[in-house]
PLY file of the C-alpha trace (Angstrom):
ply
format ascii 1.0
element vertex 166
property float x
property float y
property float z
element edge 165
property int vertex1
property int vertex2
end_header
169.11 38.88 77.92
170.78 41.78 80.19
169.42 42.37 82.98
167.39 45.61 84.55
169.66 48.86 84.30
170.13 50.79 88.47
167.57 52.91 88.68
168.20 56.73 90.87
166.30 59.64 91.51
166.99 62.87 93.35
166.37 66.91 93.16
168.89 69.40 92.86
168.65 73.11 92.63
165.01 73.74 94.70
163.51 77.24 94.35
159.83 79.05 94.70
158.44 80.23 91.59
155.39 82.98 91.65
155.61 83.19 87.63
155.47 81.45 84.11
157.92 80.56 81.70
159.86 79.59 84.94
162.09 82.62 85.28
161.38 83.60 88.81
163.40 82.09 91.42
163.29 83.02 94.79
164.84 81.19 97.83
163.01 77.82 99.54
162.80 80.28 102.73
159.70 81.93 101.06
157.59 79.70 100.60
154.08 80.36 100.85
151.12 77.57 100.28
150.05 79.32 96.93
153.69 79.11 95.50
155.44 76.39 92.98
159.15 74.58 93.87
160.38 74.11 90.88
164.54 72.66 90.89
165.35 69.78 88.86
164.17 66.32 89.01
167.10 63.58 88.02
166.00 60.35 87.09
168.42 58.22 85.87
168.46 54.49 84.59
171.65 52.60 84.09
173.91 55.60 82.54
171.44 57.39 81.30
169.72 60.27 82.95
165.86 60.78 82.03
165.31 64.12 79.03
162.33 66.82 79.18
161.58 66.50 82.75
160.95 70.43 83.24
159.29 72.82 81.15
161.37 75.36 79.99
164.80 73.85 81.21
166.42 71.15 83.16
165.68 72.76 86.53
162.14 73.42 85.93
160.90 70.52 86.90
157.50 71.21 89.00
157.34 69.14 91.93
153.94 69.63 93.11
152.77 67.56 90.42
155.93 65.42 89.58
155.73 64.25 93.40
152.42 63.13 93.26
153.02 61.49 90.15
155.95 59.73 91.08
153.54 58.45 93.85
150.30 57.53 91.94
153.03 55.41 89.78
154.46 54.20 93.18
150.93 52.99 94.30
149.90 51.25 90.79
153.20 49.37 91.21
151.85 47.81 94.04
150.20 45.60 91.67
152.18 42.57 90.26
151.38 44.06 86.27
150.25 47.76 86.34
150.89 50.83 84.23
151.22 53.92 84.62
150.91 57.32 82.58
151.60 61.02 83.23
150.71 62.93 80.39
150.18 66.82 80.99
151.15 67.80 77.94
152.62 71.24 79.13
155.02 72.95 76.87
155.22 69.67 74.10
156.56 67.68 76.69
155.64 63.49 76.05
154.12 60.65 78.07
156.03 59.76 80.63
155.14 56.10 80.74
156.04 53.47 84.09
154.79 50.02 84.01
155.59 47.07 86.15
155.32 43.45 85.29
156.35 40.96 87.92
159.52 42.36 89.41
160.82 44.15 86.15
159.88 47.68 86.01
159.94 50.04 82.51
160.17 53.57 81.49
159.49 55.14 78.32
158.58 58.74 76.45
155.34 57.93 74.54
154.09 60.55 72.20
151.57 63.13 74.20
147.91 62.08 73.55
146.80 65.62 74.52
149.59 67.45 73.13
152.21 67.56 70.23
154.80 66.15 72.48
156.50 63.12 70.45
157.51 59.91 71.91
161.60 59.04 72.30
162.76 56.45 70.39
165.67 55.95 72.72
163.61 55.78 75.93
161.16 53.35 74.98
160.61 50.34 77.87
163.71 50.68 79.56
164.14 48.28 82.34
164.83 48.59 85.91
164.31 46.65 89.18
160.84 47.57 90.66
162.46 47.40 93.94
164.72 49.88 92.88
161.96 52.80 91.99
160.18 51.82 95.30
163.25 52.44 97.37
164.34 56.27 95.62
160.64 57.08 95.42
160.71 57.18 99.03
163.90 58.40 99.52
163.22 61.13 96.85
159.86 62.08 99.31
161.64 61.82 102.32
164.27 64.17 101.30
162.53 66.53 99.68
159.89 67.24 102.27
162.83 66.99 104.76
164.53 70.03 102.87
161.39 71.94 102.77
161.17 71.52 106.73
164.48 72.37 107.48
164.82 75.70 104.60
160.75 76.50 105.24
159.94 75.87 108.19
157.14 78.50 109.20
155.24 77.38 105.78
156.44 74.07 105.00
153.77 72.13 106.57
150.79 74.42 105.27
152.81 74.00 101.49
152.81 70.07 101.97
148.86 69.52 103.32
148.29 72.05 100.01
149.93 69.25 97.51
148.45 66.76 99.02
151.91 65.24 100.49
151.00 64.44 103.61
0 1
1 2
2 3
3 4
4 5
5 6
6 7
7 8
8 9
9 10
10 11
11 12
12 13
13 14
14 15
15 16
16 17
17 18
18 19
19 20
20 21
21 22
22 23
23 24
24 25
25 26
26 27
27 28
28 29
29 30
30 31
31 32
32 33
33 34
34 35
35 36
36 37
37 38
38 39
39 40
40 41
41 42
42 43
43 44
44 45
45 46
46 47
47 48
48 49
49 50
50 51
51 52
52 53
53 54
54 55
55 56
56 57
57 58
58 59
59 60
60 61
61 62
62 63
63 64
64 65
65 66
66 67
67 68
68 69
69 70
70 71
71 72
72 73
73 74
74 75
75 76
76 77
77 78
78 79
79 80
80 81
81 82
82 83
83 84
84 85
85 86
86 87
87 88
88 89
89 90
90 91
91 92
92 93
93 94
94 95
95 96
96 97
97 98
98 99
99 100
100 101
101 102
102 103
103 104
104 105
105 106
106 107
107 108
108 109
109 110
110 111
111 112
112 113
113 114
114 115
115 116
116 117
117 118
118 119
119 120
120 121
121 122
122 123
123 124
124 125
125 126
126 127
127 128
128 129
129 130
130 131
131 132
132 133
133 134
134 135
135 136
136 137
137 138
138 139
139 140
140 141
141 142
142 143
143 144
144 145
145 146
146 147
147 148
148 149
149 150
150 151
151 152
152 153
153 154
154 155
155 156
156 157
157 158
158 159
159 160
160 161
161 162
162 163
163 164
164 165
């Protein structure tokens, strides 16, 4: 039996949005509290880099709720078995599943129980370390609050107490 694939995460390409269908993009210098950051959200087990993270394309990935997802799946891992669901449904996009059993940690793409989004055939229980999503889930925080300090900084902190990061 192999054992669990490397498991990464990190952002690329931050922006504010003000709009739908994700076509807006202004700078991370204008942030406001009432605005999205949408950019793109790599996760990527083994070789393979995680499908359908953002809405309408790759880099529109919204991390006001991916981040506190990410977390609510960090803190259910804290458990020795737990599991895990984000399910929004938005735009036919699946279940994005995370479980943890012992210290072997899963993904998969289950079909959407509140939309038409199907599951993935190819992304069903993949394994990783648990260690290893605990580690870039924190580095993934740390650097992206970090980069909204640093390009933001007049409305970072009002942004971050609005999403609940802090």
């Amino acid at each position: 039996m192999p054992g669990p694939e490397k498991l990464r995460m990190w952002f690329e390409n931050l922006h504010v949005t003000r709009g739908g269908a994700g076509k807006d993009r202004f700078p991370l210098s204008s942030l406001s509290d009432g605005n999205h950051v949408h950019g793109g959200l790599r996760i990527e087990i083994g070789d393979r880099r995680v499908p359908r993270l953002g809405y309408w394309y790759d880099d529109d990935v919204c991390f006001g709720a991916w981040l506190r997802e990410l977390e609510g799946a960090a803190i259910a891992f804290e458990q020795p078995n737990a599991r895990y669901v984000y399910d929004e449904g938005e735009q036919g996009q699946p279940a994005f599943v995370f479980e943890r059993a012992g210290d072997r940690g899963f993904f998969s793409m289950e079909a959407s129980q509140i939309s038409d989004g199907p599951s993935d055939p190819e992304w069903q229980r993949v394994e990783f370390a648990t260690k290893d999503f605990l580690a870039e889930w924190a580095n993934l925080r740390e650097s992206f609050l970090s980069t909204l300090r640093r390009e933001a900084p007049a409305t970072a902190e009002a942004w971050i107490r609005a999403h609940g990061m802090i």
